[in-house]
MIPANU-22395 format. One line per 4 residues: number of its first residue (from 1); their letters; for each residue y, x, z of N, C-alpha, C. Coordinates in Angstrom, 2 decimals, padded with zeros to 5 digits. Atoms other than C-alpha are relative to their C-alpha. Layout:
N
NUM	a	Y,X,Z,Y,X,Z,Y,X,Z ~ ...
This chain:
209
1	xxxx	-000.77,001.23,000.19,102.24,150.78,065.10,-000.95,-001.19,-000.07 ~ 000.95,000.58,-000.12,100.85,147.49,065.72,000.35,-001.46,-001.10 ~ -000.41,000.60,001.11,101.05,144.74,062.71,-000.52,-001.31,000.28 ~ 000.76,001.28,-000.12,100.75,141.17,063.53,000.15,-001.15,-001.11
5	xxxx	-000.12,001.05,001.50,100.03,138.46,060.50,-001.39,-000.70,000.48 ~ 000.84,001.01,000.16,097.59,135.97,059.58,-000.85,001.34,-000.87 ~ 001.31,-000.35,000.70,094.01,137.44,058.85,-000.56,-000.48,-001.33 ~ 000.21,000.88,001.35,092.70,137.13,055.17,-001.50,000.89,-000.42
9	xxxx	001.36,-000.38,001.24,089.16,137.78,052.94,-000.96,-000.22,001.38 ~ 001.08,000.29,-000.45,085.93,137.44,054.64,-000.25,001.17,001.31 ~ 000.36,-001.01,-001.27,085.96,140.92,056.50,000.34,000.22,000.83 ~ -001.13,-000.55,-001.80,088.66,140.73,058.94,-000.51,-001.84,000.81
13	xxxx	000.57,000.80,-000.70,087.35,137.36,059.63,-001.19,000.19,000.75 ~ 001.37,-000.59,-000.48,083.80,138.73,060.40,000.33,000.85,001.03 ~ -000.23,-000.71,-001.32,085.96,141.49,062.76,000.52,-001.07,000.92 ~ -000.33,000.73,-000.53,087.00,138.63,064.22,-000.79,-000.41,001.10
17	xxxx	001.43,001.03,-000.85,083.58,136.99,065.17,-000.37,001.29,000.47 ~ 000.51,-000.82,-000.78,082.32,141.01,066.01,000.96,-000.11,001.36 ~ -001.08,-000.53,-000.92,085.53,141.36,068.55,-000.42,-001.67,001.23 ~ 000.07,001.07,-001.39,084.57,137.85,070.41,-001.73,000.53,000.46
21	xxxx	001.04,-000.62,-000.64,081.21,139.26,070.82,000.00,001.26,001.06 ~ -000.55,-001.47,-000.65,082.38,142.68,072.04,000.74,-000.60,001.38 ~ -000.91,000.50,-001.18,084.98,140.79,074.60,-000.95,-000.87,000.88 ~ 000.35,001.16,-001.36,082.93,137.67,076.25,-001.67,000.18,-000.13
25	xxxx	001.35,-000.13,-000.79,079.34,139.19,075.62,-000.73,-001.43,-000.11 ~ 000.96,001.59,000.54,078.06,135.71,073.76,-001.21,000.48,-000.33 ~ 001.46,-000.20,001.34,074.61,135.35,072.41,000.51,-001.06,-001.33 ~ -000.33,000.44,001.05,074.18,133.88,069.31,000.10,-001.63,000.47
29	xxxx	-000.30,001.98,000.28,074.21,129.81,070.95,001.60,000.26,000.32 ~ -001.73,000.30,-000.30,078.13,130.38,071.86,000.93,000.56,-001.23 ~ -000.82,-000.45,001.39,079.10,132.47,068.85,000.80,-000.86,-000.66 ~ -000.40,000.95,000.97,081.61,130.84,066.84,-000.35,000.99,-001.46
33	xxxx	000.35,-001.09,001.34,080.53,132.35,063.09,001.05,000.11,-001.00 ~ -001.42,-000.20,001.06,082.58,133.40,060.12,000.27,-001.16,-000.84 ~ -000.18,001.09,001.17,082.20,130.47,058.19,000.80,-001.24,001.01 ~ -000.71,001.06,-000.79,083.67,128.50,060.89,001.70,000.32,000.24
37	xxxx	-001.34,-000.60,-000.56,086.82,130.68,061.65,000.71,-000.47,-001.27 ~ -000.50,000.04,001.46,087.22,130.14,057.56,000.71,-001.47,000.05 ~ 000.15,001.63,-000.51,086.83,126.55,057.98,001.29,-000.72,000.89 ~ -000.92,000.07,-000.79,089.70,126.51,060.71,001.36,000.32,-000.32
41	xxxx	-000.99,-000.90,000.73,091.67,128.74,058.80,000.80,-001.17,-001.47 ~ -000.70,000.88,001.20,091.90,126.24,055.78,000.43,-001.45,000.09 ~ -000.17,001.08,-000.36,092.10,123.15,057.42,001.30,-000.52,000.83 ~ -000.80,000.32,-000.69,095.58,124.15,059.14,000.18,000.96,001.08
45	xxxx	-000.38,-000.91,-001.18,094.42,126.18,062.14,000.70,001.27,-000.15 ~ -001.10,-001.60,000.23,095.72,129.86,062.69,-001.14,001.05,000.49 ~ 000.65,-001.33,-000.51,093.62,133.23,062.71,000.93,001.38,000.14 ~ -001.21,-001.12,-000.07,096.14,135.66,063.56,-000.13,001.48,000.39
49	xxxx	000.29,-001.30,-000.52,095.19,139.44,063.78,000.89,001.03,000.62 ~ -001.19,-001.21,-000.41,097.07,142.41,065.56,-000.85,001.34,-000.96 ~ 000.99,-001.22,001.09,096.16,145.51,063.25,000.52,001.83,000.66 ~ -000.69,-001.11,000.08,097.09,148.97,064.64,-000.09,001.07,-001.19
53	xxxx	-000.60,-001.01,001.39,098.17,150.96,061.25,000.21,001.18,000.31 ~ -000.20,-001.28,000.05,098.58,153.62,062.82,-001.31,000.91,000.09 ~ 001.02,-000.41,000.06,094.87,154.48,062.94,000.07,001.08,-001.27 ~ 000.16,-000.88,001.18,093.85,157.73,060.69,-000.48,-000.81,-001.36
57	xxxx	000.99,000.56,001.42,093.07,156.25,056.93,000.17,-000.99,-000.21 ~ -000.14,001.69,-000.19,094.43,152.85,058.06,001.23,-000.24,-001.07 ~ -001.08,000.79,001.46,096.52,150.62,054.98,001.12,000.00,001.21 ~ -000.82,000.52,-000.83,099.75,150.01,056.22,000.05,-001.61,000.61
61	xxxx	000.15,001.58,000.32,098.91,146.26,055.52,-001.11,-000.08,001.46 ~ 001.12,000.12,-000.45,095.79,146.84,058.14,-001.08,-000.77,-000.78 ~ 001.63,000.03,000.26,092.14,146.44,057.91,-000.49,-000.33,000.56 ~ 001.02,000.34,-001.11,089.06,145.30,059.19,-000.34,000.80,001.15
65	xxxx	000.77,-001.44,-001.57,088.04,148.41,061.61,001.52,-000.17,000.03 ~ -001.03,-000.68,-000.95,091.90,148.59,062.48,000.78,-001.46,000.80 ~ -000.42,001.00,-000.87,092.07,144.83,064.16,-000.40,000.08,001.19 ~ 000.16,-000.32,-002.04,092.52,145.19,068.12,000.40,-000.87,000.68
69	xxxx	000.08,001.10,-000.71,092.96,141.59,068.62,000.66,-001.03,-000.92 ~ -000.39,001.12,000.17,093.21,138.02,067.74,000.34,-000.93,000.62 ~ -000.38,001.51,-000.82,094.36,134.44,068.62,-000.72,-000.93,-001.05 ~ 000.30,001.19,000.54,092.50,131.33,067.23,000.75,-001.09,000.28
73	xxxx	-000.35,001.05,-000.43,093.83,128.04,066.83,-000.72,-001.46,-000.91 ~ 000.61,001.34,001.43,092.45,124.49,065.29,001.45,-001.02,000.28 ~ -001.55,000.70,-000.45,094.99,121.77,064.50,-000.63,-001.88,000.12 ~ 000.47,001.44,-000.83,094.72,118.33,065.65,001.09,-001.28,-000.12
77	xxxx	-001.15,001.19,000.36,096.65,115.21,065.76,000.12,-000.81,001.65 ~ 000.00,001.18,-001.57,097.54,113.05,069.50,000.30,-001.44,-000.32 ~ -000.87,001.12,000.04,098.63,109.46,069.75,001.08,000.66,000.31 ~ -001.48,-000.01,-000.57,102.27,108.94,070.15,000.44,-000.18,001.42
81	xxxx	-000.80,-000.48,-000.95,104.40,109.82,073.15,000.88,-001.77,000.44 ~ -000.72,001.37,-000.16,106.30,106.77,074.40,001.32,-000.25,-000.78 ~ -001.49,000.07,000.86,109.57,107.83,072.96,-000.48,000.43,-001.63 ~ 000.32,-000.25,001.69,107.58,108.39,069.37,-000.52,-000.61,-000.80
85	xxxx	000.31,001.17,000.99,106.85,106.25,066.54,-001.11,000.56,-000.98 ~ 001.19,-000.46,000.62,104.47,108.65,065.06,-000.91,001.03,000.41 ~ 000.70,-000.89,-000.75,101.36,110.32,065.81,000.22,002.00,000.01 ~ -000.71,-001.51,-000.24,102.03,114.23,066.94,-001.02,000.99,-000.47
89	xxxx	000.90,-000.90,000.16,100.64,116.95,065.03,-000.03,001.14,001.19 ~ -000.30,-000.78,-001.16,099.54,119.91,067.59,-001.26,000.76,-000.78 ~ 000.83,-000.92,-000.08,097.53,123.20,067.94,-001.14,000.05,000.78 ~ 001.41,000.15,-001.10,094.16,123.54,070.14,-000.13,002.18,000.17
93	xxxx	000.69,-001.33,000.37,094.36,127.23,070.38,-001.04,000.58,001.21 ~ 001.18,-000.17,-000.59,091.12,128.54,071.28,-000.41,001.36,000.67 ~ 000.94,-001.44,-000.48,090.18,131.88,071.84,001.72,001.33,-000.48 ~ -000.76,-000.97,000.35,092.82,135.14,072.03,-000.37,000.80,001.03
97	xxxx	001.11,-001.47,-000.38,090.88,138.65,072.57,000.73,000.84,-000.49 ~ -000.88,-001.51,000.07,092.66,142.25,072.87,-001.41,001.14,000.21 ~ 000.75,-001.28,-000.11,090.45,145.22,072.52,000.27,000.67,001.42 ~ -000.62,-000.44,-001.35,090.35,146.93,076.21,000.78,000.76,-000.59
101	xxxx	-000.84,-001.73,000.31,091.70,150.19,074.78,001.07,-000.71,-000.07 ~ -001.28,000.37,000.66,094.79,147.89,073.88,001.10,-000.73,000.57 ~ -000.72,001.38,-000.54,095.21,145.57,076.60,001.18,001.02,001.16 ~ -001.33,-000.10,-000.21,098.70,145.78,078.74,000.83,001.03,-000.24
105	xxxx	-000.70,-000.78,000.91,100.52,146.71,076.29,000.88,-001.16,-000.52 ~ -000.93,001.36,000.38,101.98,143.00,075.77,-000.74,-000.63,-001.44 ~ -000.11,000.50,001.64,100.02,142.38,072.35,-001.09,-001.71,000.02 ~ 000.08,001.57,-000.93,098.66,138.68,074.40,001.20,-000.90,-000.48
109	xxxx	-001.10,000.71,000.72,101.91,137.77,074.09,000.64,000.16,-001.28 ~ 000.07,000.11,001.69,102.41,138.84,070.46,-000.42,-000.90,-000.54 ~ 001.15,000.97,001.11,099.84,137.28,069.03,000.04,-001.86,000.79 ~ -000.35,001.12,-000.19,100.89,134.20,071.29,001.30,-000.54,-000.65
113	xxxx	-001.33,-000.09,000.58,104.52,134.36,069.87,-000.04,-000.48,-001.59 ~ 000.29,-000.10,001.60,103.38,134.66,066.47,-000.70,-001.24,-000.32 ~ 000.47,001.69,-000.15,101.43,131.47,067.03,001.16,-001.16,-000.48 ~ -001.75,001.08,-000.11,104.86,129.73,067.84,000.47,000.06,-001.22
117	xxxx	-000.90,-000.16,000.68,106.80,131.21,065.41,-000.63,-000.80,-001.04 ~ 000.41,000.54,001.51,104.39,130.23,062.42,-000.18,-001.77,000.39 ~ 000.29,001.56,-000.32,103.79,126.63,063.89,001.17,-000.80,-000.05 ~ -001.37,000.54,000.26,107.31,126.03,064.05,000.32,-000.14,-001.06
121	xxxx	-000.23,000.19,001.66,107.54,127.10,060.39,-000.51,-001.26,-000.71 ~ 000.84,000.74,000.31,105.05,124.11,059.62,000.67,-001.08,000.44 ~ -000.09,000.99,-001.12,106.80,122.03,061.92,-000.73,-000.99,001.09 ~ 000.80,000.61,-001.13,104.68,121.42,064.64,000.59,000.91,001.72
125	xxxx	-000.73,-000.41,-000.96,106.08,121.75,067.77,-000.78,-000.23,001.37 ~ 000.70,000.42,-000.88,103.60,121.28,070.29,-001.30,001.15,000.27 ~ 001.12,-000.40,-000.01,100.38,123.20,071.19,-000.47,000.22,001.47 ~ 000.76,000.23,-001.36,097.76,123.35,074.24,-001.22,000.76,-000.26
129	xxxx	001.47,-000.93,000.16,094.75,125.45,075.13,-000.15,-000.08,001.68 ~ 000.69,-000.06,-001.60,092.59,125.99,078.50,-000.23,001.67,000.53 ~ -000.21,-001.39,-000.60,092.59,128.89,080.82,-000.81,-000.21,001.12 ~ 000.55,-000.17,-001.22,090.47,129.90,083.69,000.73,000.38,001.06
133	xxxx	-000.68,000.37,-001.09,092.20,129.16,086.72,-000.62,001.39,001.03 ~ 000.46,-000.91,-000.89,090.66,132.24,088.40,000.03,001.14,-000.65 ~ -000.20,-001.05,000.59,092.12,134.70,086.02,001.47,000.01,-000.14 ~ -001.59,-000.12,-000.30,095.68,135.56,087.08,000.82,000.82,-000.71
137	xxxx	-001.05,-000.68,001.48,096.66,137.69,084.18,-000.08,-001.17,-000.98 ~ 000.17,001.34,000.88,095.66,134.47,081.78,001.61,-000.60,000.70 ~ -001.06,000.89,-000.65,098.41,132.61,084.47,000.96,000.58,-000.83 ~ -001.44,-000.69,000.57,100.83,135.09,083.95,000.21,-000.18,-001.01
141	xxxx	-000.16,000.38,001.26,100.68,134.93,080.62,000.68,-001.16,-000.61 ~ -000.23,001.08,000.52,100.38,131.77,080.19,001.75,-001.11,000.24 ~ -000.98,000.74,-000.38,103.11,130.00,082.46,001.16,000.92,000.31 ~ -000.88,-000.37,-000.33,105.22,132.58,083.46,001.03,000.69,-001.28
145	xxxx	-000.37,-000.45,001.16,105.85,134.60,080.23,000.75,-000.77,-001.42 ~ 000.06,001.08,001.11,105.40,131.75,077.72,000.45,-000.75,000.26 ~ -000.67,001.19,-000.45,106.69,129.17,079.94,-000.97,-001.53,-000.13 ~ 000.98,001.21,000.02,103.61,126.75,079.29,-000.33,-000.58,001.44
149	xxxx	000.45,000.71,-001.58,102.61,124.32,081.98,-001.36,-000.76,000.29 ~ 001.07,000.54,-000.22,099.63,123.22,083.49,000.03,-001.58,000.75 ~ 000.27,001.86,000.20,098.97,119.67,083.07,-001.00,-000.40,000.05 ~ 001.19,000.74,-000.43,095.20,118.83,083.86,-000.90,000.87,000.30
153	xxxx	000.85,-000.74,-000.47,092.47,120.20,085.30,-001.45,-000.82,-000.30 ~ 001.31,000.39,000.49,088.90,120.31,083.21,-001.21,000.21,000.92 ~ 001.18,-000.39,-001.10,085.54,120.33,085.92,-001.03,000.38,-001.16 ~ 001.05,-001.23,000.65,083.08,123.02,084.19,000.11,-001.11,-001.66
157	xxxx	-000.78,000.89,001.22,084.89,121.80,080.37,-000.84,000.51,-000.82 ~ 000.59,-000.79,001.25,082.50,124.05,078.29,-001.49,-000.44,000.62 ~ 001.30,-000.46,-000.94,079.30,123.89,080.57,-000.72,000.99,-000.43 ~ 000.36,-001.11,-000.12,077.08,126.40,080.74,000.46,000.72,-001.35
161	xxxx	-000.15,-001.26,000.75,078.01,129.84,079.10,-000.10,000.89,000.14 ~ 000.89,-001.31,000.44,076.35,133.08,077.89,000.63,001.17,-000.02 ~ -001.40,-000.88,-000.50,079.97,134.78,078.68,-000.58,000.54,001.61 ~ 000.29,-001.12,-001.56,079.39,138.24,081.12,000.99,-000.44,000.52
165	xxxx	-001.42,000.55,-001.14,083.01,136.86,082.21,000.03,-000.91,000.66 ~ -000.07,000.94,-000.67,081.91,133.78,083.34,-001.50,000.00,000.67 ~ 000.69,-000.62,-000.39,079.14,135.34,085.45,-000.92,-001.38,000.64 ~ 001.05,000.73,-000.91,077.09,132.12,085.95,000.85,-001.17,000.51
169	xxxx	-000.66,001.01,-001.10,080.06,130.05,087.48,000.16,-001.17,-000.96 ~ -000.77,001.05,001.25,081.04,126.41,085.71,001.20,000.48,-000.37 ~ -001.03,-000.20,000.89,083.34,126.71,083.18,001.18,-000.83,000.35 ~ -001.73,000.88,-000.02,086.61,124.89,085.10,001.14,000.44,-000.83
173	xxxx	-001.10,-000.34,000.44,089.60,125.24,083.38,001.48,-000.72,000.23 ~ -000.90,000.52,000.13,092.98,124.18,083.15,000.97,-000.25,-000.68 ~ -000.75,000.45,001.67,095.09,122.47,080.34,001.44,000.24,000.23 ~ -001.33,-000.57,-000.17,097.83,124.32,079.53,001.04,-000.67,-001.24
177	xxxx	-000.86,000.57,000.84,101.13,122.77,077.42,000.48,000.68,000.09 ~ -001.16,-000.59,000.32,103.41,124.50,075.61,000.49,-000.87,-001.01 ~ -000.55,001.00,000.83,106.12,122.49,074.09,001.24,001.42,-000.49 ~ 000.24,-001.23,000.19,106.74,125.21,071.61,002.09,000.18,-000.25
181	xxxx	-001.02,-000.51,000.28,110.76,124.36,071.08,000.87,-000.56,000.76 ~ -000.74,000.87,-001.48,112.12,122.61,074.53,000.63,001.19,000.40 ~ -001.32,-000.72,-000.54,115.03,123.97,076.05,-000.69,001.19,000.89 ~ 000.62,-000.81,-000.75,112.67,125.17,078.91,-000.19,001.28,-000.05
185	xxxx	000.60,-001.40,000.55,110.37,127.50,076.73,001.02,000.66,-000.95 ~ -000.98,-000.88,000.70,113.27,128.78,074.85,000.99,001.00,001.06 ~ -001.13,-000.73,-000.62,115.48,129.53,077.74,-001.63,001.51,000.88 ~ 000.71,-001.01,-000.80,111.73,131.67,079.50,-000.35,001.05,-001.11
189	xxxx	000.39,-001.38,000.68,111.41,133.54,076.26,001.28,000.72,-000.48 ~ -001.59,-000.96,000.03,114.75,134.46,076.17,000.69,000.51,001.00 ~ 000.19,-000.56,-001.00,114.46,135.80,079.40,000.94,-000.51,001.34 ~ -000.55,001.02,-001.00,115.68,132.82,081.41,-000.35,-000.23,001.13
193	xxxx	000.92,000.59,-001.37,114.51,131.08,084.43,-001.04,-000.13,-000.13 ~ 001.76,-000.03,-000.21,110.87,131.61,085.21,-000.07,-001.13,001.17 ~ 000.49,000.90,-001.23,108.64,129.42,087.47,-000.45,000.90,001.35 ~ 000.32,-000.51,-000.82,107.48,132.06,089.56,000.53,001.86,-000.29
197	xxxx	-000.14,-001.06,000.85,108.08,135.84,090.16,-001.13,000.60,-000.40 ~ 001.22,-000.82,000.52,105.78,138.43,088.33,-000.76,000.73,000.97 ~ 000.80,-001.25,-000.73,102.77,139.95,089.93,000.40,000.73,-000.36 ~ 000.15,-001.72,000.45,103.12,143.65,089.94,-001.30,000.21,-000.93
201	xxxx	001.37,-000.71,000.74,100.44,144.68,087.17,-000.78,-001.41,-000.53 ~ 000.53,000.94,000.08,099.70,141.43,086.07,000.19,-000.41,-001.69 ~ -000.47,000.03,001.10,099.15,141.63,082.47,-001.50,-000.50,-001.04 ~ 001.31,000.50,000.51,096.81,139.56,080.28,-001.13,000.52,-000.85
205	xxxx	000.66,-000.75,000.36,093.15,140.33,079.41,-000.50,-001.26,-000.99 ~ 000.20,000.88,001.28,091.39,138.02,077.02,-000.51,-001.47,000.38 ~ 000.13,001.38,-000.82,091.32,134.53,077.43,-000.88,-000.88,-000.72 ~ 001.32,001.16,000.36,088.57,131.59,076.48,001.05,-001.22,-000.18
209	x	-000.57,001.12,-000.14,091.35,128.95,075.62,-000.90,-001.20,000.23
């Protein structure tokens, strides 16, 4: 069984920072560290773990050795919108990593869901992150599933990085919106009108928001 919540104490944060090492193959200049995820964590953002419980010895609550993926997020503020009189709180979410053993299995979009849901609770209705435009399970994910849309395009947005996934190439990306409670994304997660149809086998691996 797989248990998704908000990450807590120092050690599932630390599996946190091992599991982005394990996935994108950082050295220590790209690492984000534990004291930073903390930092993110109290200031608003979201560390959100998937825990499989069903591991031998594992709490039902999960544990550090039984997290098989997260989502980061930091929170942020925009100017106002034309039709808004006050500035818009929003999400930046950054980084969401699945253990291979774990990936399409849908727990991408879990731990994206679970994003929503708790952000909504807060009332923030907005959030955005970046995707590599040359990773077509990220797409899927992103726009077809979630219903987010791509709205700008960053030229190498990180520059150089120490990521085996980004084998040397600039870091382009592309800025993805999700407007987390528009008619749109409500009617694509309620299994409405999509923008496109689904690749066959097209199921997300871990993404570098």
């Amino acid at each position: 069984m797989i248990l998704i919540r908000e990450c807590s104490g120092f050690d599932e944060l630390e599996a946190c920072v091992q599991m982005q090492v394990e996935t994108w193959g950082y050295d220590q200049s790209d690492v984000i560290p534990r004291k930073a995820f903390l930092v993110m964590q109290k200031i608003g953002g979201q560390i959100i773990g998937a825990f499989d419980t069903s591991m031998p010895g594992t709490s039902p609550q999960g544990e550090p050795r039984s997290l098989v993926g997260f989502a980061m997020s930091l929170p942020g503020v925009k100017a106002p919108e034309k039709n808004e009189a006050e500035p818009r709180p929003y999400l930046h979410s950054h980084m969401l990593a699945v253990r291979e053993a774990y990936r399409n299995r849908g727990l991408g979009a879990q731990l994206k869901l679970e994003q929503r849901r708790e952000a909504l609770a807060r009332g923030i209705r907005y959030m955005e992150w970046t995707f590599d435009p040359l990773e077509i399970k990220n797409a899927f994910l992103n726009i077809h599933k979630l219903g987010a849309v791509a709205c700008g395009y960053r030229v190498n947005f990180y520059g150089v990085s120490s990521s085996r996934l980004q084998g040397g190439l600039p870091t382009d990306r592309l800025l993805a919106e999700w407007r987390l409670d528009s008619p749109r994304v409500q009617a694509i997660l309620a299994g409405g009108a999509t923008c496109f149809k689904p690749h066959r086998g097209a199921n997300p691996g871990p993404s570098l928001h």
